[in-house]
N, C-alpha and C positions, 0 to 999 in steps of 0.2 A: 413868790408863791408860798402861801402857808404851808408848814407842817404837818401833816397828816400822821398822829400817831395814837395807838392806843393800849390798855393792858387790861387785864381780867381780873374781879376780884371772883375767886370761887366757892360758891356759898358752903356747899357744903365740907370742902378742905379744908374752909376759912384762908387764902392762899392768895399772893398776889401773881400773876404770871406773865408774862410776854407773849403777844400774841404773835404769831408767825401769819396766819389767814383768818379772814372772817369768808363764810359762804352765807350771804343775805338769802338763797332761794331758803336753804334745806335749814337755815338757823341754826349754824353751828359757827364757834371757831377753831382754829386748831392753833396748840400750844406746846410751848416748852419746857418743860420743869425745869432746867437749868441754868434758861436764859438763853440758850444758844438760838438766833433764830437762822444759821446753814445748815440746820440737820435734819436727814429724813425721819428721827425716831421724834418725832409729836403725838402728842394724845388729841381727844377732841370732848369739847364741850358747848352741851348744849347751851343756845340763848337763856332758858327757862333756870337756868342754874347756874348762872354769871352774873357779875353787875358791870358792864360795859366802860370804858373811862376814858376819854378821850383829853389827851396833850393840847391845853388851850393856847399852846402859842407864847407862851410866859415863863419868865424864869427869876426865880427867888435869886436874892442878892448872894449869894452862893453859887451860882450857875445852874441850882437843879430846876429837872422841868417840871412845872405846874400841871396837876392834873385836877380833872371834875373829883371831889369828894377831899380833894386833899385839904389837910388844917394848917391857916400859917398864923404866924406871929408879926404882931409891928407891934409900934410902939407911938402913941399919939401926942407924945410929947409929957404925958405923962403916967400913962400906966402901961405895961404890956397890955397887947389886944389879942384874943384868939378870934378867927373866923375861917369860916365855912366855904369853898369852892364849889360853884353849880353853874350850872346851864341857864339864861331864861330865855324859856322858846318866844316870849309876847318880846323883848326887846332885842334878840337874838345876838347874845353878849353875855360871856364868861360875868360872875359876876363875885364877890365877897360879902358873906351876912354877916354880921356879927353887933350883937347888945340892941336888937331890932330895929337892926341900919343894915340897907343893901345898897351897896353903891356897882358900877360898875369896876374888875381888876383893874382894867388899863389903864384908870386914876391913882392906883397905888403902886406907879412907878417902879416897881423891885425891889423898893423899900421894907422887904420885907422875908422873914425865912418860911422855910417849912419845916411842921414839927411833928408831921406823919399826916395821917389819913382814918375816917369815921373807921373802915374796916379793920385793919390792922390794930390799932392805937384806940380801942373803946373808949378810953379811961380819960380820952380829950373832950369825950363829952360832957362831964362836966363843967370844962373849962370853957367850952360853945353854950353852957347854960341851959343843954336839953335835961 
């Protein structure tokens, strides 16, 4: 059975967090500033002011886990590559953009690190070419 996980980027904290619940009726989730997710002291945050991120099931040759928005690095044999982690709802498959090639992750084998995330790490946008 696949993993089910996810974290919260918060917009206006600028913050990444650990999500302890999501409530899909009332659109909220509730969270942990410290990480801890066995304690009853969480806050809560709205959908309208989160960016949702969900654990594609993937893990960079390091062991860390891949999330939607995260930036990684390969190497194509001849240059460093930076690309872009997303969702596509039309082939419903994690996928990596990068240099205006989207291929499916599960072709790039783990071949590959992570070197942060669009949120956290602005200054990779450069190096994704936006």
């Amino acid at each position: 059975m696949r993993e089910f996980k996810m974290k919260a980027w918060l917009k206006k904290e600028k913050k990444m967090v650990s999500i302890i619940g999501i409530d899909l009726n009332y659109q909220y989730i509730r969270y942990s500033d410290d990480g801890n997710l066995f304690k009853d002291d969480y806050k809560i945050a709205e959908f309208k002011d989160i960016e949702l991120l969900q654990f594609t099931g993937a893990k960079d040759k390091a062991g860390q886990e891949v999330y939607e928005a995260d930036v990684i690095k390969f190497n194509d044999g001849i240059d460093d590559i930076y690309g872009l982690i997303s969702y596509d709802d039309e082939d419903a498959v994690y996928c990596v953009s990068y240099e205006n090639v989207t291929e499916h992750l599960s072709n790039m084998a783990g071949d590959f690190e992570i070197v942060g995330n669009i949120f956290e790490n602005p200054d990779l946008h450069e190096q994704l070419g936006y």
